[in-house]
RODO-2510 file (C-alpha; in nm, 4 decimals, decimal comma):
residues 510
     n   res          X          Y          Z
     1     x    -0,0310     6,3310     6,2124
     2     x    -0,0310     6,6491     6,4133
     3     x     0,1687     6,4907     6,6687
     4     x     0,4134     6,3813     6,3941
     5     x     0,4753     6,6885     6,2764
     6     x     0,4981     6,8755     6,6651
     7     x     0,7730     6,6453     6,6928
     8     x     0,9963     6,7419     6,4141
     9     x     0,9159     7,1479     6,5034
    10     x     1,1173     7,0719     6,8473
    11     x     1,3660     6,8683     6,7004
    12     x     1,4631     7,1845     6,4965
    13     x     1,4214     7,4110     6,7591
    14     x     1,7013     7,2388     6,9390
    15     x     1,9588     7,2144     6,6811
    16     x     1,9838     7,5857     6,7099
    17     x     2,0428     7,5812     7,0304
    18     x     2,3052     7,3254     7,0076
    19     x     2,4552     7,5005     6,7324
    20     x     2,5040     7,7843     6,9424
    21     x     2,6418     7,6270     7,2579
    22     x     2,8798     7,4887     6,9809
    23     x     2,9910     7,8341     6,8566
    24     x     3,0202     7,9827     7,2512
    25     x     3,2308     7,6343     7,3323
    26     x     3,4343     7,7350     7,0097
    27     x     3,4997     8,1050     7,1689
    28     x     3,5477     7,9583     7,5101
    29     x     3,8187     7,7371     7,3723
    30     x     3,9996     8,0204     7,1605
    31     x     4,0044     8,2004     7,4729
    32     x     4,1359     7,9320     7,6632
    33     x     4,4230     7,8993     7,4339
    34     x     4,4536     8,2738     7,4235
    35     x     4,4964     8,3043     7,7687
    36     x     4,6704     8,0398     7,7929
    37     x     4,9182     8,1075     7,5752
    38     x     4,8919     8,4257     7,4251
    39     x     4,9082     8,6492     7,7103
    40     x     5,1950     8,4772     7,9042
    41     x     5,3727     8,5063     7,5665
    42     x     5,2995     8,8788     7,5934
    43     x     5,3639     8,9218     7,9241
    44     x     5,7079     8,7495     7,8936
    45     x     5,8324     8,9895     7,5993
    46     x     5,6814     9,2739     7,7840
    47     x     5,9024     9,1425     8,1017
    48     x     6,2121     9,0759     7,8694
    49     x     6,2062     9,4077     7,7442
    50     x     6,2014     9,5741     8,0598
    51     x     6,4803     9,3648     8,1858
    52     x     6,6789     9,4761     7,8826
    53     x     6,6039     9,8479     7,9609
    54     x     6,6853     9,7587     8,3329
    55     x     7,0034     9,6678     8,2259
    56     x     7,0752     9,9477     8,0060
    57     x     7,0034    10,2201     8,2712
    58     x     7,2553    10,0682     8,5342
    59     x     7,5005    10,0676     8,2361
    60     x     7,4342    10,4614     8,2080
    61     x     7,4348    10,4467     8,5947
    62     x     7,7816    10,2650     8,6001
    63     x     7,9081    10,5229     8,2846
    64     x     7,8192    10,8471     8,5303
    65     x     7,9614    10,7239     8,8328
    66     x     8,2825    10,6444     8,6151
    67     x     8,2984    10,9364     8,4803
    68     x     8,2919    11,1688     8,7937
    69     x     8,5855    10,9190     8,9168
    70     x     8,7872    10,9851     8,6336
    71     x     8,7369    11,3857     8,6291
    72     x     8,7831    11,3902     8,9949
    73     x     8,4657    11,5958     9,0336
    74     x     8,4472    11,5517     9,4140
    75     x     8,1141    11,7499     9,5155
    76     x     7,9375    11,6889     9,2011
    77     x     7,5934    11,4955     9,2130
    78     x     7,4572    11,2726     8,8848
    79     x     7,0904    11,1764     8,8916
    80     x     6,9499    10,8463     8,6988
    81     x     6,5982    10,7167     8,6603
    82     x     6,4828    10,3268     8,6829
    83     x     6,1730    10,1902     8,5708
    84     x     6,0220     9,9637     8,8122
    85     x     5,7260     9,7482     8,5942
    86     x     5,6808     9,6320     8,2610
    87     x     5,4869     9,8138     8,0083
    88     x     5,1315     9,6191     8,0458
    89     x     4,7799     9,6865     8,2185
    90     x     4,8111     9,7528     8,5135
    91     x     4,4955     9,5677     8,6278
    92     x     4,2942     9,3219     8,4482
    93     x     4,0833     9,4730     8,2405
    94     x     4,2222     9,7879     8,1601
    95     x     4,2404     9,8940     7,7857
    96     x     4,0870     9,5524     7,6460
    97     x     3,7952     9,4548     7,5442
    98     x     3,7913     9,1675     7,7795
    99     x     3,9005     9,1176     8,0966
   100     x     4,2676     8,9951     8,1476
   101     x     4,2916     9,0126     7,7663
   102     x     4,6288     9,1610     7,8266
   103     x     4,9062     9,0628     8,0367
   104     x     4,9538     9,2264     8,4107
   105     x     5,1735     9,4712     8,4455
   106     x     5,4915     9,3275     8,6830
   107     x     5,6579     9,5065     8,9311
   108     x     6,0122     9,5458     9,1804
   109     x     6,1713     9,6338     9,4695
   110     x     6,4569     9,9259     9,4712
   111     x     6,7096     9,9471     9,7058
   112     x     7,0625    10,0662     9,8067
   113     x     7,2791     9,8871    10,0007
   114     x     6,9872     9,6183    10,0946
   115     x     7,1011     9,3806     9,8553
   116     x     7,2746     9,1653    10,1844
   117     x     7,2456     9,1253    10,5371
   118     x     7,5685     9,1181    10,6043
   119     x     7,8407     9,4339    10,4287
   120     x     8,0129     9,2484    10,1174
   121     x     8,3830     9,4065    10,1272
   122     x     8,6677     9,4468     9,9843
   123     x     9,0243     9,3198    10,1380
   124     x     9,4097     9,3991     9,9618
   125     x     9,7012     9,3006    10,1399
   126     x    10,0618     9,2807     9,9739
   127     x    10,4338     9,2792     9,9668
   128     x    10,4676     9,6844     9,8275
   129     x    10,6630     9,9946     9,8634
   130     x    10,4654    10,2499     9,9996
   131     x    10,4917    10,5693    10,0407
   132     x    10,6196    10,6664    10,4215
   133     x    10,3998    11,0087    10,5374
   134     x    10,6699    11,0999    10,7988
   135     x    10,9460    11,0081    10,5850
   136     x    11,0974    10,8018    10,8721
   137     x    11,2341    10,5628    10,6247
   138     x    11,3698    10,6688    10,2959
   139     x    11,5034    10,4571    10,0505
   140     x    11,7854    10,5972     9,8326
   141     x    11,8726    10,4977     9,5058
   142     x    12,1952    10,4568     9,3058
   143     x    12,4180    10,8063     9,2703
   144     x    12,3779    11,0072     8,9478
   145     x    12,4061    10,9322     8,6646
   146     x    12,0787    10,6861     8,7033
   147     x    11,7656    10,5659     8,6001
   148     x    11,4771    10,6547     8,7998
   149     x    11,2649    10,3127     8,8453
   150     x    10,9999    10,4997     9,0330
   151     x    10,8589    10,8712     9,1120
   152     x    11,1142    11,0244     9,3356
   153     x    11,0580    11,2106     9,6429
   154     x    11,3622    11,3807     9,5549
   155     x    11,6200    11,4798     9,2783
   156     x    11,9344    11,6231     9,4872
   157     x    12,2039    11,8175     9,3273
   158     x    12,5153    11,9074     9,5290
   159     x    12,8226    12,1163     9,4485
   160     x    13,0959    12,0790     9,6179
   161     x    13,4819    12,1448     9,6528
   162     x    13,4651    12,5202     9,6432
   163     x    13,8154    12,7069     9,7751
   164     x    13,8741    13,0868     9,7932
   165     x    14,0699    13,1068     9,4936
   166     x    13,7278    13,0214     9,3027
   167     x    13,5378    13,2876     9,4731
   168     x    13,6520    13,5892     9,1952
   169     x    13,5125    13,8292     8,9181
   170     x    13,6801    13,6043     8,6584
   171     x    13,5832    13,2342     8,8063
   172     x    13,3092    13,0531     8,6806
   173     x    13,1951    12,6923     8,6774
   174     x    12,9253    12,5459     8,4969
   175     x    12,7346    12,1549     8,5576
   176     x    12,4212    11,9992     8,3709
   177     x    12,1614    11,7541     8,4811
   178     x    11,9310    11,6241     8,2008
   179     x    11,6782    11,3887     8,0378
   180     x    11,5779    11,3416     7,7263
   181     x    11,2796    11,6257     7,7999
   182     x    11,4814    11,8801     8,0097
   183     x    11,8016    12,0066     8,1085
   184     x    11,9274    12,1892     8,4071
   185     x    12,2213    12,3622     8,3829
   186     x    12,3823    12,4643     8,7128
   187     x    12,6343    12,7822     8,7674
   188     x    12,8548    12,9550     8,9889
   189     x    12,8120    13,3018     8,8589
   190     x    13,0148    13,6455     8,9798
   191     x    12,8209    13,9585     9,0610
   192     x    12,9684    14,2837     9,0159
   193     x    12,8588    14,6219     9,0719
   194     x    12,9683    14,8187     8,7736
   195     x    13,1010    15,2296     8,8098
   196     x    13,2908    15,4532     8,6268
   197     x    13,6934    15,5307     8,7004
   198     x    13,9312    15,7495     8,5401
   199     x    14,2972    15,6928     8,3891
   200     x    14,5503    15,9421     8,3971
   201     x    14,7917    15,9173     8,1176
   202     x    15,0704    16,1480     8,0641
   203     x    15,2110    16,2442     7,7556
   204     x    15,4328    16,5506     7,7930
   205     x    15,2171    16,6723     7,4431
   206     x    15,0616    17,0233     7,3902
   207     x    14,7343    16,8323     7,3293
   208     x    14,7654    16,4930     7,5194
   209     x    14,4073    16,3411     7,5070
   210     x    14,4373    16,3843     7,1122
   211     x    14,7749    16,2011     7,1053
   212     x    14,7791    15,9619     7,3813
   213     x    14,6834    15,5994     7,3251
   214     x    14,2736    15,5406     7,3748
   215     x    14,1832    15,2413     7,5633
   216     x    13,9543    15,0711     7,3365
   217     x    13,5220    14,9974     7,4227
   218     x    13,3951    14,8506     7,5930
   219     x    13,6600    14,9437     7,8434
   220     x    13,6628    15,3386     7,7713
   221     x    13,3485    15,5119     7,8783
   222     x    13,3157    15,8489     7,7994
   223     x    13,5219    16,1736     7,6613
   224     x    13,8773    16,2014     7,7935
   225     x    13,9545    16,5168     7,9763
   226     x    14,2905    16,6944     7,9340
   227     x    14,4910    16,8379     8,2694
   228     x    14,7774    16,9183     8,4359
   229     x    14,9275    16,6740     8,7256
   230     x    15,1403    16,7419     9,0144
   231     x    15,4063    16,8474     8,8118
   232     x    15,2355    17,0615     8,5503
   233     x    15,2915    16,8231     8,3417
   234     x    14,9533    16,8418     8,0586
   235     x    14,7696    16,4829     8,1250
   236     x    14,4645    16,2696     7,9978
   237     x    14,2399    16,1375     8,2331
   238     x    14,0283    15,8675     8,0375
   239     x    13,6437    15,7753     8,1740
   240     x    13,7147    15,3481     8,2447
   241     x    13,4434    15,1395     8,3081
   242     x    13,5593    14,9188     8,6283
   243     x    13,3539    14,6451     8,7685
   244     x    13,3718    14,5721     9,2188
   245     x    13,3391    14,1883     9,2912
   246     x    13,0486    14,1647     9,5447
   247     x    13,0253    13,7576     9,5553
   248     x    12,9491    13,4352     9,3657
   249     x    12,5889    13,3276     9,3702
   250     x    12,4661    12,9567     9,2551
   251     x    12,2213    12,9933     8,9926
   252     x    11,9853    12,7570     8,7849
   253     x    11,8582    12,7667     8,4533
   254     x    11,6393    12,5254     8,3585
   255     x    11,5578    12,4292     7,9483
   256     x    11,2529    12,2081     7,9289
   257     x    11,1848    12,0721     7,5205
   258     x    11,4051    12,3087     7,4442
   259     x    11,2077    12,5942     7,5926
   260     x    11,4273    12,8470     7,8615
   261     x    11,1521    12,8242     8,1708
   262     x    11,3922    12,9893     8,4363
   263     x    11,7303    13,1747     8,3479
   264     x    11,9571    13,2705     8,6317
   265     x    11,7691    13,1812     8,8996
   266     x    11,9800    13,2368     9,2125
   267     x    11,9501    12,9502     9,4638
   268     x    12,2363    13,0165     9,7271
   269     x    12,3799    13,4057     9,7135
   270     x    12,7309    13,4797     9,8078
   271     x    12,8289    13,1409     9,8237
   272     x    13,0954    13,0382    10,1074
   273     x    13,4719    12,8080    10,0599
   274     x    13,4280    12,4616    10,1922
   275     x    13,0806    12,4648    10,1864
   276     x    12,8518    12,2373    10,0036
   277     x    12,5395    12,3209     9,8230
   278     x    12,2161    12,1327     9,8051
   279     x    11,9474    12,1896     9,5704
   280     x    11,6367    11,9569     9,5418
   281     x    11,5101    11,9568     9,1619
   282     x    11,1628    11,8020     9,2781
   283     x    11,1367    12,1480     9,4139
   284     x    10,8132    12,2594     9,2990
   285     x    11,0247    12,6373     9,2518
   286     x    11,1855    12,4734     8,9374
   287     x    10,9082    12,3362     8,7641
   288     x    11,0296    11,9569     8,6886
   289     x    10,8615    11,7862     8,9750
   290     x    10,5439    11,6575     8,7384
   291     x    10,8544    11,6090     8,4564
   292     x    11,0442    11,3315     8,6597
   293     x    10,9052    11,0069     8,5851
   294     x    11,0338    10,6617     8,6304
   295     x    11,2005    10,4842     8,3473
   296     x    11,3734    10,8146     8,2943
   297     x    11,7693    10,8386     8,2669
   298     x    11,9433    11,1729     8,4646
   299     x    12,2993    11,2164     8,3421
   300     x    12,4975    11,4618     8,5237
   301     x    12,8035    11,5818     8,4267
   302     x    13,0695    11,8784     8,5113
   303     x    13,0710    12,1472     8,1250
   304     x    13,2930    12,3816     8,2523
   305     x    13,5318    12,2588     8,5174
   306     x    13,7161    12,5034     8,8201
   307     x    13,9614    12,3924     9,0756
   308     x    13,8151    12,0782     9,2612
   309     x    13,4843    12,1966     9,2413
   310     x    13,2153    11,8781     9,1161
   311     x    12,8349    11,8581     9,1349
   312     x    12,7136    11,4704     9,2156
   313     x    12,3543    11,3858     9,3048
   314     x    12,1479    11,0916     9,4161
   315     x    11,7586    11,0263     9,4362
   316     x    11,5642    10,9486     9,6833
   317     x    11,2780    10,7634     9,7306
   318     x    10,9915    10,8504    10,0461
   319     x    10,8461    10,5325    10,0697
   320     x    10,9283    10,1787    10,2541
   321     x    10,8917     9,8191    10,2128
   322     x    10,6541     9,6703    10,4226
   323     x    10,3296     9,4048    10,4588
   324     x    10,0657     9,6804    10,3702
   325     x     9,7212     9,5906    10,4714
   326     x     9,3863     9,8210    10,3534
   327     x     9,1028     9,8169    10,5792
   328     x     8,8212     9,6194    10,4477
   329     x     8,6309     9,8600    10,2353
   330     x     8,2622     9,8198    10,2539
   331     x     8,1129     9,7987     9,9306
   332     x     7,7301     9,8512     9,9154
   333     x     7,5515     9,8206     9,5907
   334     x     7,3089     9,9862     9,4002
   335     x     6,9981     9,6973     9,3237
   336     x     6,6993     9,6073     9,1660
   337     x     6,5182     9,2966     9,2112
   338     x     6,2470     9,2081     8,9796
   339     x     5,8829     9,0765     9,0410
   340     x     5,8281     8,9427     8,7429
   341     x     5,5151     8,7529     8,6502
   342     x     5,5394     8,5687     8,3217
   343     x     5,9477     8,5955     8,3081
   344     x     6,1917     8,4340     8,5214
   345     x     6,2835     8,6786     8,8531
   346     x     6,6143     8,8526     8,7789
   347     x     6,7737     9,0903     8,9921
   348     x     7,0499     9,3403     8,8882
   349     x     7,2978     9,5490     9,0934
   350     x     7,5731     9,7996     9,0433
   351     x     7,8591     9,7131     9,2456
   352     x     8,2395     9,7475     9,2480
   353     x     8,2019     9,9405     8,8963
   354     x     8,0507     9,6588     8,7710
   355     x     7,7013     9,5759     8,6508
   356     x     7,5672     9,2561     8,7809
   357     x     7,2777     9,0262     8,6855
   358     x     7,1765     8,6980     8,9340
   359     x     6,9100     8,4606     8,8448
   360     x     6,6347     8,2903     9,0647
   361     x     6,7741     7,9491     8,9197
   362     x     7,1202     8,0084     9,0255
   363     x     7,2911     8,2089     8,7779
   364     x     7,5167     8,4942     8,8630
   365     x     7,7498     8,6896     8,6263
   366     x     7,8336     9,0010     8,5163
   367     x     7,7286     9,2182     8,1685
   368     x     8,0136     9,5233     8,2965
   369     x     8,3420     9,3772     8,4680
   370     x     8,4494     9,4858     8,7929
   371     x     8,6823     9,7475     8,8166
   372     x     8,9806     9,5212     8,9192
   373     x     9,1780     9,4076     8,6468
   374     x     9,5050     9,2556     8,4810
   375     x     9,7420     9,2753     8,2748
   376     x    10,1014     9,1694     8,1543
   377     x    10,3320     9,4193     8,0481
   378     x    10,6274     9,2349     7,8360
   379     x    10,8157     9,5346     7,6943
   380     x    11,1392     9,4691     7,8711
   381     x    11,1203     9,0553     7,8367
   382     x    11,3645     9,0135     8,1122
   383     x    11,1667     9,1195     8,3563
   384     x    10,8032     9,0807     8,2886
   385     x    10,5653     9,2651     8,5373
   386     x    10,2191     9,2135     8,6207
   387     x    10,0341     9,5529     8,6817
   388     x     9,7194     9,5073     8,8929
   389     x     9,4592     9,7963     8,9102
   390     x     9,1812     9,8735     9,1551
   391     x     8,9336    10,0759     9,1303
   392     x     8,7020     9,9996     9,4956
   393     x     8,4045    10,1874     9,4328
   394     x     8,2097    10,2408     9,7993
   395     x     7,8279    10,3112     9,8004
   396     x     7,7156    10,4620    10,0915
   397     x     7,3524    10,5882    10,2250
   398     x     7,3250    10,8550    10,4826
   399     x     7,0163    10,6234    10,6265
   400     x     7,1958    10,3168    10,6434
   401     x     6,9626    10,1986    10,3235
   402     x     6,7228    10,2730    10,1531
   403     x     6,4049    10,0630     9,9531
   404     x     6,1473    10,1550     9,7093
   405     x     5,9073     9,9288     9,5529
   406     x     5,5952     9,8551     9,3142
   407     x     5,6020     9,9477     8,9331
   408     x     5,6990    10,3415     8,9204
   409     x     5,9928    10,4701     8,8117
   410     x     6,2127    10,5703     9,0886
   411     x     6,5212    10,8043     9,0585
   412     x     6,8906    10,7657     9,2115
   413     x     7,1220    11,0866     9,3076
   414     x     7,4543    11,0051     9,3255
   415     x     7,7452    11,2208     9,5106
   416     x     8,1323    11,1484     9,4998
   417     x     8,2414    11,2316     9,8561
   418     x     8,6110    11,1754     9,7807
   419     x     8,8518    11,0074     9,6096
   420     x     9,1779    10,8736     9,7534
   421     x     9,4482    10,6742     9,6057
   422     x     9,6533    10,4318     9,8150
   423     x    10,0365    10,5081     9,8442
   424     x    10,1781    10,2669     9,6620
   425     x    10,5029    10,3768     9,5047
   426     x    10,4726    10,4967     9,1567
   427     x    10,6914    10,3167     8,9374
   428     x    10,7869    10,0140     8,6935
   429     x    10,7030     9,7964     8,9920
   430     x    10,6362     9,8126     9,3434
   431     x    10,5234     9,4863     9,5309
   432     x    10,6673     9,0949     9,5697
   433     x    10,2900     8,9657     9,5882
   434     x     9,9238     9,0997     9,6575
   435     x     9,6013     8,9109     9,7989
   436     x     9,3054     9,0907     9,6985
   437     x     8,9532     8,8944     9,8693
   438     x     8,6116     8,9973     9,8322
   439     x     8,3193     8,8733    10,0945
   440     x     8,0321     8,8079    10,1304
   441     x     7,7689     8,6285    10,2603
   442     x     7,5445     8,5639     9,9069
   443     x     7,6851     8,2184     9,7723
   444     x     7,5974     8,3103     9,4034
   445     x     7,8411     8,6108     9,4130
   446     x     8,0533     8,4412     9,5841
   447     x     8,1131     8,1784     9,3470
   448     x     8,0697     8,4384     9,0535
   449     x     8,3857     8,6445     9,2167
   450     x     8,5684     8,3079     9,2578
   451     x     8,5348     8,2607     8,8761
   452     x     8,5978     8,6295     8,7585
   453     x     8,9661     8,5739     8,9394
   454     x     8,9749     8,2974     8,7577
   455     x     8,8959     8,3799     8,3990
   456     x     9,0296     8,7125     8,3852
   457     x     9,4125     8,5669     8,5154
   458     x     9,3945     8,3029     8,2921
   459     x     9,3401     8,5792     8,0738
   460     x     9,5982     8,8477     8,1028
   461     x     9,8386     8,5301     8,0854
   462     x     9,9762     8,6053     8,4774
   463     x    10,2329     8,3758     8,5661
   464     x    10,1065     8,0039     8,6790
   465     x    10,1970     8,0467     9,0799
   466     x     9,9056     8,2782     9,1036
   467     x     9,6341     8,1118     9,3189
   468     x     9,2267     8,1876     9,3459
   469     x     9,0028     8,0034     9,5948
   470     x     8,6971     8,0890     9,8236
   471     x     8,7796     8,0535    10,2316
   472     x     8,4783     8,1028    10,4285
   473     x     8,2506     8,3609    10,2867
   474     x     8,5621     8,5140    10,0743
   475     x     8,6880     8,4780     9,7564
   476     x     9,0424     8,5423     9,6649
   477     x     9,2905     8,5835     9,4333
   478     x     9,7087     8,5769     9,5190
   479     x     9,9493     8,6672     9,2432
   480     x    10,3227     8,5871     9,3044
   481     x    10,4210     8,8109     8,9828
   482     x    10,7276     8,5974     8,8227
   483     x    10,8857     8,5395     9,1445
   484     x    10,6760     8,2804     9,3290
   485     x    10,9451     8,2770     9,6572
   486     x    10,8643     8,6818     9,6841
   487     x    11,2571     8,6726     9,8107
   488     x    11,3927     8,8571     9,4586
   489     x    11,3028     9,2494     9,2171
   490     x    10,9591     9,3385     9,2727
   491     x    10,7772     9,2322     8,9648
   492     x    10,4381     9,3405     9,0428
   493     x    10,2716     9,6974     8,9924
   494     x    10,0050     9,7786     9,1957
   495     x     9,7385    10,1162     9,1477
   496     x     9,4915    10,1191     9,3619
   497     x     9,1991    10,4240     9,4284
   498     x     8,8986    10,4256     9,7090
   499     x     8,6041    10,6610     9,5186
   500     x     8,3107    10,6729     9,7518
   501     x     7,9917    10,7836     9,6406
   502     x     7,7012    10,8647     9,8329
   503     x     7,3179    10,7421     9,6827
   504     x     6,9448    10,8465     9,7904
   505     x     6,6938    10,7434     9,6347
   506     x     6,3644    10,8778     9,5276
   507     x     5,9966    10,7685     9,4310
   508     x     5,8605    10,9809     9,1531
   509     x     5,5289    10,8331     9,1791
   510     x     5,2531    10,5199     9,2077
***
């Protein structure tokens, strides 16, 4: 009996201890799953959300950069912070009441122009007019009256067909240039030299200056004065004004929205027979040389007419046709390359104006476009023209590059050094063709420029001849404009701007 009941004593003894193996499995196994999916899930928003932020502070960093382009604030220096981790423990442990009951905190690497081994660049070669420096070659347009179909280097005027028998107190000849927005009204204008003279008139009277005849204003100046003449004859000498001749001058005076900005302005003094007379409205002296633009019609015409005298003009253009080739601009880029633990790797860069995200698994595209673009402009639908813009946006580093790693944030100061725009003639249109290539050596971008060409002709509906295609390590893009030979107008227009920026970069901490 005793042993009986021993027996059953033990047997309850170890269905407590069963029982709470049973509950610890139960923990263990809520744990497991926990762990196992739980924190990853965590982690992964965690890692999401930074990405997200990530990409919202190279947008800012793309806006600034933009903006001291666009303001042409050469000199001036915009800083920008990027976080580096996720917002998670740091080490397991930290914060919970468990160990690695929260996610670990994931990191990245920082870096300016590190993102390749190899310089990606930028290429543009094309059919244009350009601007000639020297002016060795100018190319003149038709006489006045004309329409100006691009920015002209010059705006002559010239009167001509002057004799001696214009040259007097009592000639004058008068000639307007105009637009819509100014006129310009061109004179040759006597100068005299005005002094007083006196007329003798005699009458025979007791009191001739009260009976003679008074030369009316504004000729008479002054109270007449009674005498006697040679033959003691009483007389009236009356004060005359009388005016001396000293020259014709060529003067301007120029009307701009109806406004009088320069009235009499001698250009040539004491002008000379047989002697033409040149005057260059894109003189900065005049004030028109930021009002002549192209699509503008100057009339010119002859208002008040003398002898065989005429004014004419003609514009001219400093630039020349030619095969203009840029110098591969090196690009550099502004990147961050995640380290991401529960999240797929991502990296991010700020290149070209753009704002670029490539994937681990082979994805690379853009959230912010490039800053080359097209467009159609159809207001005059016999001649169509494709404008082409670009923007080539250089990051440089005085160290050759620069990197920066873990999970701090890190800060970028960015300089613009300078700003040039490439002479291509300003006007409706100003090249046959253009071949714009980008390379370099990362086969994801590559084929990511390849398809930006693509899409973004397809697009701005350019005409069907235009070609895209990758040779080598280069992707390209060729547009014909409407004239696939190239042999006819010029039906492209090309704007095109280096900005190059200079970027260090900082750890603030960790």
């Amino acid at each position: 009996m005793k042993a009986g009941f021993g027996a059953r004593g033990g047997e309850l003894g170890l269905s407590e201890v069963v029982g709470f193996v049973l509950i610890i499995a139960l923990l263990m196994a809520v744990f497991s799953l926990y762990l196992t999916y739980g924190v990853p899930a965590q982690g992964r928003e965690n890692e999401i959300l930074h990405m997200n932020t990530v990409k919202d502070q190279f947008i800012n960093y793309k806006i600034g950069l933009d903006a001291l382009a666009n303001n042409n604030k050469v000199g001036t220096t915009v800083s920008n912070s990027f976080t580096l981790g996720s917002e998670a423990a740091y080490t397991e442990g930290v914060m919970a009441f468990i160990p690695i009951m929260k996610p670990v905190n994931s990191g990245g690497v920082f870096s300016i122009n590190r993102r390749t081994n190899e310089p990606e660049t930028l290429t543009i070669s094309s059919r244009s007019l350009v601007a000639d420096p020297l002016n060795a070659t100018a190319r003149t347009a038709e006489n006045l009256p004309a329409t100006v179909n691009y920015t002209p280097g010059h705006v002559f005027v010239t009167v001509s067909g002057i004799q001696s028998s214009d040259l007097s107190a009592s000639s004058r000849f008068g000639g307007t240039v105009n637009t819509t927005s100014w006129t310009v009204y061109v004179n040759l204008t006597p100068q005299s030299t005005l002094y007083q003279n006196y007329k003798s008139i005699a009458t025979g009277s007791a009191n001739p200056c009260e009976v003679s005849p008074q030369i009316p204003n504004p000729t008479q100046n002054g109270t007449p004065i009674e005498f006697r003449d040679a033959t003691n004859t009483r007389a009236c000498l009356v004060p005359m004004n009388a005016y001396a001749y000293n020259g014709t001058d060529l003067s301007l005076t120029v009307k701009k929205k109806g406004i009088v900005t320069m009235e009499n302005y001698p250009v040539y003094r004491n002008i000379q027979a047989g002697t033409p007379y040149i005057i260059d409205l894109m003189d900065p002296a005049y004030g028109l040389s930021s009002s002549i633009a192209p699509s503008e019609y100057i009339s010119i015409r002859n208002d008040l007419p003398l002898g065989s005298i005429a004014v004419t003009g003609n514009i001219t253009y400093n630039f020349i046709e030619t095969t203009y080739q840029i110098s591969p601009i090196t690009l550099g880029a502004v990147d961050y390359r995640s380290q991401n633990n529960y999240w797929i790797s991502q990296e991010y860069y700020y290149q070209m104006g753009g704002v670029f995200l490539s994937q681990i698994d082979g994805n690379n595209t853009y959230k912010l476009p490039p800053a080359i673009t097209f467009s159609m402009d159809n207001s005059n639908p016999s001649r169509p023209v494709t404008l082409v813009t670009v923007n080539a946006m250089s990051i440089t580093n005085p160290y050759g590059g620069s990197v920066v790693g873990g999970n701090s944030p890190v800060q970028v100061k960015t300089t613009l050094d300078s700003l040039y725009t490439f002479p291509y003639a300003d006007g409706i249109a100003n090249t046959k063709w253009i071949r714009i290539g980008v390379d370099t050596p990362d086969d994801q971008a590559r084929a990511m420029w390849k398809n930006y060409f693509d899409y973004t002709s397809r697009v701005a509906g350019l005409p069907d001849e235009t070609e895209t295609g990758i040779a080598g390590t280069e992707s390209y893009i060729i547009i014909h404009g409407t004239d696939a030979a190239d042999t006819g107008d010029y039906d492209i227009k090309v704007v095109a701007t280096n900005a190059t920026y200079a970027a260090l970069l900082y750890g603030v901490g960790g």
